[in-house]
C-alpha positions in Angstrom: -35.3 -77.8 240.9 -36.1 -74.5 241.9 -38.5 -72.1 241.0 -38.1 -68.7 241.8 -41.0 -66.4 242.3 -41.4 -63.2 240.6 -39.3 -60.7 242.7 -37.0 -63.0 244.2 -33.7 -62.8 244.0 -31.1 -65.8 243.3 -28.7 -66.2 246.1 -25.2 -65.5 245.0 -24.1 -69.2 244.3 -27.7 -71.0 244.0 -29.0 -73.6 246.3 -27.4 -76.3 248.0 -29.2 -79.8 248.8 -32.4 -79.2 250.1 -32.4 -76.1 248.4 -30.5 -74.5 251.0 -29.4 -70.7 250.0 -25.6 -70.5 249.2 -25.5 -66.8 249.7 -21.8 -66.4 250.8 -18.6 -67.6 249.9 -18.8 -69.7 253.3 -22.3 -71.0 252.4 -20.6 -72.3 249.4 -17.7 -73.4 250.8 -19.7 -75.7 253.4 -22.0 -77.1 250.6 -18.5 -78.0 249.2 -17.3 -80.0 252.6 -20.9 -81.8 252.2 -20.6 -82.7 248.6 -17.6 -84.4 249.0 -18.6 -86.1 252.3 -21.9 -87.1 250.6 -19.7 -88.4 247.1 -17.7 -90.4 249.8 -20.7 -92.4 250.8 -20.8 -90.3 254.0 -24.7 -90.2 256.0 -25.2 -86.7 256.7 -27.0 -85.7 260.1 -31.0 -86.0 259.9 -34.0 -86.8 261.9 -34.0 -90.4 261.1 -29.9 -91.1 261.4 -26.5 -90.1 262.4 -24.1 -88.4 260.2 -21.9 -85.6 259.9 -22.6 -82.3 260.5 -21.0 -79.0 258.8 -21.1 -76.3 260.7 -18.9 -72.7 259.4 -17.1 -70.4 261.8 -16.8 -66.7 260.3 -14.9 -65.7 257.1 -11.1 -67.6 257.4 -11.7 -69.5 260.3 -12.1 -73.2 259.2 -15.2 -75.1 259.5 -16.4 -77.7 262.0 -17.1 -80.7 260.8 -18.7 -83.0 263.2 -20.0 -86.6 263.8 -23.1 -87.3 265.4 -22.5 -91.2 266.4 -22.8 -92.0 270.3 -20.7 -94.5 270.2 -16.6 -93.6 270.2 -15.5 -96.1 268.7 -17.9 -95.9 265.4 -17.2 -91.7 265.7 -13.3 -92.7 265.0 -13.9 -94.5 262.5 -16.3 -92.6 260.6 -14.0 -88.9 261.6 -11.3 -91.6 259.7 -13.5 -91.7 256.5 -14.1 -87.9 256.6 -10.2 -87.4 256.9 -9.8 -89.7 254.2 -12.6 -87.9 251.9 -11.3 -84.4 252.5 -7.7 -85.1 252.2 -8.2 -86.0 249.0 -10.6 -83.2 247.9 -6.9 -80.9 249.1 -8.6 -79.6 251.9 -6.8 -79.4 254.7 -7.9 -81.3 258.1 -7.0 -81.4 261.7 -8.5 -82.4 265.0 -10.6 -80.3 266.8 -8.6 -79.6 270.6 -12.1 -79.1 272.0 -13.9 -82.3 270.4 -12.4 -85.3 269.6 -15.9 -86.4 267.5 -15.2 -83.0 265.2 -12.4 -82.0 262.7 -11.4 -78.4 261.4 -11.5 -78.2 257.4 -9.8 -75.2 255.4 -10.3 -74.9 251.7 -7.5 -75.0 249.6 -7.5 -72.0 248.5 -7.0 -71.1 252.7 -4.9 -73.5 253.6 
């Protein structure tokens, strides 16, 4: 948990994992795309392995999710399991025309 120093202020919607600020609606929105990957069993991206990355374009365009894995074949698969995992959290998911190893997500509230 989080302790907050005298003075500063609490970003709008907390901290995410890692106690990343969730300042904006689109913060929180991508913490949201991560939480469901990560309840899915999903890796996320780090130093030490592969995993997905969420990445947010500006307010209403959807967000890039992305798969770090070299390998096409294990990248389809995986971009499977985050279709899977995102589906069924509603959001809405389609491939990415500029990156077959990334998908676009909308919330449901945008989709």
């Amino acid at each position: 948990m989080r302790i907050m120093e005298r003075g500063e202020e609490q970003p709008q919607f907390g901290y995410g994992r890692g106690e990343r600020p969730l300042s904006s609606v689109v913060d929180r929105n991508a913490e949201a795309i991560r939480e469901v990957l990560r309840r899915a069993g999903r890796p996320e991206f780090s130093d030490s392995q592969d995993g997905f990355v969420v990445e947010s374009g500006d307010e209403g365009s959807p967000f890039l999710v992305a798969c770090t894995i070299d390998e096409w074949t294990d990248a389809e698969q995986e971009l499977q399991r985050y279709r899977a995992a995102l589906t069924d959290a509603r959001m809405r998911v389609e491939p990415d025309p500029e990156d077959r190893k990334t998908v676009l997500v909308r919330m449901p509230q945008t989709a």
